[in-house]
C-alpha beads as a LAMMPS data file, in Angstrom:
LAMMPS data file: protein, C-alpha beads

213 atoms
212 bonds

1 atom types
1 bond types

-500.0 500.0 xlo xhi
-500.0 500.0 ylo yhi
-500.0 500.0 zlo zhi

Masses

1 110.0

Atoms # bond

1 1 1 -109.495 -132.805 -239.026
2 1 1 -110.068 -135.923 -241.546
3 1 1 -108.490 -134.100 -244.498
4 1 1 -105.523 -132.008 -242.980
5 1 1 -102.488 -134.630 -243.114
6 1 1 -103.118 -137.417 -245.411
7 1 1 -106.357 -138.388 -248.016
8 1 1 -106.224 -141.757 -249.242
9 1 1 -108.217 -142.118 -252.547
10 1 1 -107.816 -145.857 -254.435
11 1 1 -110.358 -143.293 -257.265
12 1 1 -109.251 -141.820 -260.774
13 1 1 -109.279 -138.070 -259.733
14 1 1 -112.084 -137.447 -262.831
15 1 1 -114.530 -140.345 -260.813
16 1 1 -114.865 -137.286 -258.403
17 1 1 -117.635 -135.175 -258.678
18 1 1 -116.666 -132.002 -259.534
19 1 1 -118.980 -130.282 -256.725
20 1 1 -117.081 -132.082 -253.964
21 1 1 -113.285 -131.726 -254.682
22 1 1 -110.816 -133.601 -252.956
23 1 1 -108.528 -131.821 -250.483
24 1 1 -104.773 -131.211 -251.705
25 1 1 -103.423 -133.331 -249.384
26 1 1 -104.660 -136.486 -251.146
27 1 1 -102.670 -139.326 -252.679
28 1 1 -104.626 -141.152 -255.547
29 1 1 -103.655 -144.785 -256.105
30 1 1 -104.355 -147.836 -257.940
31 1 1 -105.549 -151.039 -255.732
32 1 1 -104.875 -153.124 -258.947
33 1 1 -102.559 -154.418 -261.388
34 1 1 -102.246 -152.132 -265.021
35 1 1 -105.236 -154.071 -267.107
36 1 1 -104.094 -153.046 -270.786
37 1 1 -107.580 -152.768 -273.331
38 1 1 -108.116 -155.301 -275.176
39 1 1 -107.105 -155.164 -278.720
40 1 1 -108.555 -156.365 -282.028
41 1 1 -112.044 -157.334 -282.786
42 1 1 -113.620 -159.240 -279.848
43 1 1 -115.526 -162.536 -279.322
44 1 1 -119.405 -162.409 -280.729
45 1 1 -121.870 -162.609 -278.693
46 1 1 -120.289 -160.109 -276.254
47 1 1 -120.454 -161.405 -272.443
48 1 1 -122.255 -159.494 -269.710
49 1 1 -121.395 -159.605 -266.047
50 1 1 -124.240 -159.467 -264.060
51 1 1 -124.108 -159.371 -260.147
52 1 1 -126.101 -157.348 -257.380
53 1 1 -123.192 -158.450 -254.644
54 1 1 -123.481 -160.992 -252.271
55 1 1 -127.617 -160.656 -251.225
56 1 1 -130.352 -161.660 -253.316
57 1 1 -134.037 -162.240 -252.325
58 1 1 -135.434 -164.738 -254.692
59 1 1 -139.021 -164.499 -255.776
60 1 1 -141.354 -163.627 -259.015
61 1 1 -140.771 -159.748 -258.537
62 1 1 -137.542 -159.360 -256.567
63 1 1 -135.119 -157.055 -258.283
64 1 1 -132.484 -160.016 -259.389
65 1 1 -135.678 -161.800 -260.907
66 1 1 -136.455 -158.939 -262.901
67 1 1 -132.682 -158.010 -264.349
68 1 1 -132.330 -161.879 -265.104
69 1 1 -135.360 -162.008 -267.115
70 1 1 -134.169 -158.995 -269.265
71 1 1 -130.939 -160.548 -269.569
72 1 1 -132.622 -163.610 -271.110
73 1 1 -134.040 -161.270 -274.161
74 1 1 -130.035 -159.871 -275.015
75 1 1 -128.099 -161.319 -277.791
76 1 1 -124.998 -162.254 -275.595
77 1 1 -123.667 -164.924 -273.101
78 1 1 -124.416 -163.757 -269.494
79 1 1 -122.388 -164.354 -266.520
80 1 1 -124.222 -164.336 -263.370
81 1 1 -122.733 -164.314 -259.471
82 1 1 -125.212 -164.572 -256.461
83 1 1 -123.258 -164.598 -253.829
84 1 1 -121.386 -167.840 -251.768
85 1 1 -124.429 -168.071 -249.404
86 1 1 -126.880 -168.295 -252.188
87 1 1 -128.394 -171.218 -254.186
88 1 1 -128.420 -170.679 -258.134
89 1 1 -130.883 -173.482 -258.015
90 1 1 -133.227 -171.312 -256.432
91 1 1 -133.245 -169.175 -260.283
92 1 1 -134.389 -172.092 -261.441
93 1 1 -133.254 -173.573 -265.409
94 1 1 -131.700 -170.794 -267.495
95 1 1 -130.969 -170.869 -271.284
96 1 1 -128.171 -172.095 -272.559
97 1 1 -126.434 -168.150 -272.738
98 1 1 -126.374 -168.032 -269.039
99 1 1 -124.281 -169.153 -266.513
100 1 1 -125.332 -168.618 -262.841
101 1 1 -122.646 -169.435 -260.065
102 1 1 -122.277 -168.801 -256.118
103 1 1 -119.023 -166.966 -256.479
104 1 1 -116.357 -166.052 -259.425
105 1 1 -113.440 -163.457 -258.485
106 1 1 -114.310 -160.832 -260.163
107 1 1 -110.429 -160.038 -261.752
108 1 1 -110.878 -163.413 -263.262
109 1 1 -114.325 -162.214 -265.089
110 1 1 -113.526 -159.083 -266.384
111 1 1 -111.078 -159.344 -268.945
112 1 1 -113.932 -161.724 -270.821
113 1 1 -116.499 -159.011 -270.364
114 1 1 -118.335 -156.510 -272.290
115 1 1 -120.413 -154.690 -270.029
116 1 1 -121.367 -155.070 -266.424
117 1 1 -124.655 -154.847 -264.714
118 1 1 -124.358 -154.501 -261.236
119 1 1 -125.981 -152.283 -258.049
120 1 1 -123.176 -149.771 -258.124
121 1 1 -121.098 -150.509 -255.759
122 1 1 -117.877 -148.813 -255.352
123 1 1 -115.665 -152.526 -255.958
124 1 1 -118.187 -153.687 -258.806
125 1 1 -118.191 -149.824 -260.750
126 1 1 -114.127 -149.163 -260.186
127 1 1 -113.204 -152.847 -261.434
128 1 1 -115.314 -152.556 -264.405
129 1 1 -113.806 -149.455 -264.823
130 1 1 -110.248 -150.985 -264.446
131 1 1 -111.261 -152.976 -267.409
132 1 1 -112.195 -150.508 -269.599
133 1 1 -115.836 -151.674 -269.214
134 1 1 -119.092 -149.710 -269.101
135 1 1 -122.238 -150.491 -266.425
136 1 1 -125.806 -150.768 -266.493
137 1 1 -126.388 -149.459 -262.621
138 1 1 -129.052 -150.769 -260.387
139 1 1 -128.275 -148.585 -257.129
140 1 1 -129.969 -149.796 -253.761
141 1 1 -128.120 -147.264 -250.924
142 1 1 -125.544 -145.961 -249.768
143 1 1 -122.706 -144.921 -251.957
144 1 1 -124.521 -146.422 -254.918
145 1 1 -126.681 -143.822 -256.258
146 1 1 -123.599 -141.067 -256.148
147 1 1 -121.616 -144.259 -258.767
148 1 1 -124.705 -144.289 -260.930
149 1 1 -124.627 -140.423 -261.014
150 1 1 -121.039 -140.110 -262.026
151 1 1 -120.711 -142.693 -264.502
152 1 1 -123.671 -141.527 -266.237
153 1 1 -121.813 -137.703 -266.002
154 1 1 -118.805 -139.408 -267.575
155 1 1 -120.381 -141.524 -269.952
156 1 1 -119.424 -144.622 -268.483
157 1 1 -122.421 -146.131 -267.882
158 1 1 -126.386 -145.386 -266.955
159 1 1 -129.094 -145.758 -264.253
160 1 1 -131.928 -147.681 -263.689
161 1 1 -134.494 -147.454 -261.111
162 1 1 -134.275 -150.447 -258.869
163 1 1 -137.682 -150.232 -257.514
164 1 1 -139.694 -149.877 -260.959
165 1 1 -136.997 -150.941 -263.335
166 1 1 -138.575 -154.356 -265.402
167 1 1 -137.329 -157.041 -267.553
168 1 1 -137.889 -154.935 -270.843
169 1 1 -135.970 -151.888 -269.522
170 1 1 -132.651 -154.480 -268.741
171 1 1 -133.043 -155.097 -271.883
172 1 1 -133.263 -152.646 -273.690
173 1 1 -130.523 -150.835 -271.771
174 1 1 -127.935 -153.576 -272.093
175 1 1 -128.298 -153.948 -275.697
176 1 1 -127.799 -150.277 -275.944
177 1 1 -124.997 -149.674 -274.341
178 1 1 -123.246 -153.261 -276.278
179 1 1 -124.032 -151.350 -278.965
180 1 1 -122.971 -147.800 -278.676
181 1 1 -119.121 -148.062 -278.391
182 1 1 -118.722 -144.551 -276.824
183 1 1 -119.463 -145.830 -273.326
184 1 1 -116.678 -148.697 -273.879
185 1 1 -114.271 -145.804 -275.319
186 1 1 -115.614 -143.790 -272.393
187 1 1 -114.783 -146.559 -269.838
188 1 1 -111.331 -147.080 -271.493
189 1 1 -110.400 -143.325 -271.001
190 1 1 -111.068 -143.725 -267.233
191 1 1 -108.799 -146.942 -267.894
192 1 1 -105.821 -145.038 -269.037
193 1 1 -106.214 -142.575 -266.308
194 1 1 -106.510 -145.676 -263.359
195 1 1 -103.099 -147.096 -265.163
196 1 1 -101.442 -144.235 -264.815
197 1 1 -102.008 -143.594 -260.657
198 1 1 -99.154 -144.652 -259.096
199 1 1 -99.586 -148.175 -257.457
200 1 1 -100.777 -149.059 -254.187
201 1 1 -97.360 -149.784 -252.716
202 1 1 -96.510 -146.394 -252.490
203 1 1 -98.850 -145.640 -250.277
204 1 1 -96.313 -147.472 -247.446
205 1 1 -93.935 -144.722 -247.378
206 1 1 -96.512 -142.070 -246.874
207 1 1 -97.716 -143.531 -244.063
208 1 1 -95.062 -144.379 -242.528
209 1 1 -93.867 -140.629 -242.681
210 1 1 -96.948 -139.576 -241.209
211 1 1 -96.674 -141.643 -238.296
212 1 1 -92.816 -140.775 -237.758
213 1 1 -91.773 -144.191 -238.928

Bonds

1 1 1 2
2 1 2 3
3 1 3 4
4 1 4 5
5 1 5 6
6 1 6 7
7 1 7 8
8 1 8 9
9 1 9 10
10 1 10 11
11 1 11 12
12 1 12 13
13 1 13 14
14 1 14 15
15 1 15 16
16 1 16 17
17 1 17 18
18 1 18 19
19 1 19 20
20 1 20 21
21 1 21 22
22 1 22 23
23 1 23 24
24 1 24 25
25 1 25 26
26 1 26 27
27 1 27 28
28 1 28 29
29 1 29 30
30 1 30 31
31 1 31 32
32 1 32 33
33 1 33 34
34 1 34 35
35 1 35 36
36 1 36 37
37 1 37 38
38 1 38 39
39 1 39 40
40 1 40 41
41 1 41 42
42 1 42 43
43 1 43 44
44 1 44 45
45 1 45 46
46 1 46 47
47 1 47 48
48 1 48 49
49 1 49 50
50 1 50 51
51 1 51 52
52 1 52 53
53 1 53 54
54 1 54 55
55 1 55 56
56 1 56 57
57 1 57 58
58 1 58 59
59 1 59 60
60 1 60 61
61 1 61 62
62 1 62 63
63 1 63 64
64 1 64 65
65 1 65 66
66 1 66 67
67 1 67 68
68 1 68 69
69 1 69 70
70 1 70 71
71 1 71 72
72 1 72 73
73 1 73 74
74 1 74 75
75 1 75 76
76 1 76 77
77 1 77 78
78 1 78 79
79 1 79 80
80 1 80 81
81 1 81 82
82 1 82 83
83 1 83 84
84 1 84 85
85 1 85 86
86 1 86 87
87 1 87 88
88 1 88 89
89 1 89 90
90 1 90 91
91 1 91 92
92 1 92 93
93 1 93 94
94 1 94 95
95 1 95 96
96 1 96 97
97 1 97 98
98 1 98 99
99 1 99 100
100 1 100 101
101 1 101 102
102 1 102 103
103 1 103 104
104 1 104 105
105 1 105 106
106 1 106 107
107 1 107 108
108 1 108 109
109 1 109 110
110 1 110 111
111 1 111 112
112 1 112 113
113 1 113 114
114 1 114 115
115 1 115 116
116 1 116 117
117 1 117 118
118 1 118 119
119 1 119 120
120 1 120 121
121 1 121 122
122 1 122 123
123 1 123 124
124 1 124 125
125 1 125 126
126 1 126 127
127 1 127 128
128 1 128 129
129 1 129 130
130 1 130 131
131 1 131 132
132 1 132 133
133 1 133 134
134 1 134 135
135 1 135 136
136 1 136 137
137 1 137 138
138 1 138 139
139 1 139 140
140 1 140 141
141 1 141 142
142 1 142 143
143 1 143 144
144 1 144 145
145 1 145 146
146 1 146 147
147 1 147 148
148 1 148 149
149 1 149 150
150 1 150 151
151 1 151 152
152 1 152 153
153 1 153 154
154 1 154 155
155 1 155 156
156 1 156 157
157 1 157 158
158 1 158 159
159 1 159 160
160 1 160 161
161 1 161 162
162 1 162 163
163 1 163 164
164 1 164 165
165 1 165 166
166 1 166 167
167 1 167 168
168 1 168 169
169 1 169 170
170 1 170 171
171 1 171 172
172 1 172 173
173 1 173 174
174 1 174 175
175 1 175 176
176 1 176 177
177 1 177 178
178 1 178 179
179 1 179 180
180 1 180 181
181 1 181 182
182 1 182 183
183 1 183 184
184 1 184 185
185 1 185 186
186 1 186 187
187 1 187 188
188 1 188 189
189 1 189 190
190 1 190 191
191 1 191 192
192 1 192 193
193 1 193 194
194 1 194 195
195 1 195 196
196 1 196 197
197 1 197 198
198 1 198 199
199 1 199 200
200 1 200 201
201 1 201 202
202 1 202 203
203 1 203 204
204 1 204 205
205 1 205 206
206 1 206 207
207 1 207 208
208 1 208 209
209 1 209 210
210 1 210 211
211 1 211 212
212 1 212 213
């Protein structure tokens, strides 16, 4: 019954896992705007966008704690988001390569980014994606362990343990993947394929046939 008339999928095709095809009658879309790769040689230090949503707990071994202090040991200016109902205060002083804030859109971010560490969600791993950017994954629950899966299957990113992962792992991670440019050409081929799905707007008329409009 859910997949006989009409599949909505805002998902390059290839984010799919293989194992669990779509049905035929779905429509893939794009929920953004075309986001061209950036060309030329870019800004040193990279930038890294780090956010785990809008939830943090604070404390000396809470999971935030632990990515932050990697992301202190990588050569590159960090960007980090809490979440509006959060304090960055409560972090306490951070060197001068990182910037924490309540709240930044994330479309206003990205284009200034490198790589992305984040808990896998489905928003955080596709608009990274959109980017052409690759993701250090952090996966908590629900659909977030299935993101970490795929992108490392395509290359896109990889997985840490949330529960064991520490400050050395972050960092060694991050500064991998900065450095190995076939998960940013990796990311950019998903890219191409997310510019190329038609645009959200044409979902309209679909719908509107389905319901007899």
């Amino acid at each position: 019954m859910l997949d006989r008339d009409l599949v909505l999928s805002p998902f390059p095709p290839s984010f799919r896992s293989p194992g669990f095809p779509l049905p035929a009658t779905t429509f893939s879309f794009r929920s953004s705007e075309v986001i061209r790769p950036v060309q030329g040689v870019r800004a040193e230090p990279p930038t890294v966008y780090f956010t785990l949503g809008t939830v943090f707990q604070d404390g000396p071994d809470s999971l935030f704690t632990r990515v932050l202090a990697g992301l202190r040991e990588v050569s590159a200016n960090v960007i980090v988001t809490v979440g509006e109902r959060n304090d960055p205060a409560v972090l306490g002083p951070q060197p001068g390569h990182i910037r924490v804030e309540r709240f930044i859109p994330q479309n206003e971010v990205l284009p200034y980014c490198d790589l992305v560490v984040s808990h896998g969600g489905s928003g955080s791993v596709i608009g990274a994606l959109a980017h052409g950017l690759p993701s250090v994954l952090l996966p908590l629950g629900a659909d977030q362990p299935h993101n970490a899966k795929r992108c490392a299957e395509l290359g896109v990113g990889q997985g840490l343990d949330a529960v064991s992962v520490t400050p050395a792992e972050v960092a060694a991670t991050v500064s991998t993947l900065l450095a190995d440019q076939s998960y940013r050409h990796a990311a950019q081929r998903i890219q191409a394929e997310i510019n190329d799905l038609p645009d959200v707007r044409r979902t309209v008329a679909l719908l509107e046939h389905l319901t007899g409009g």
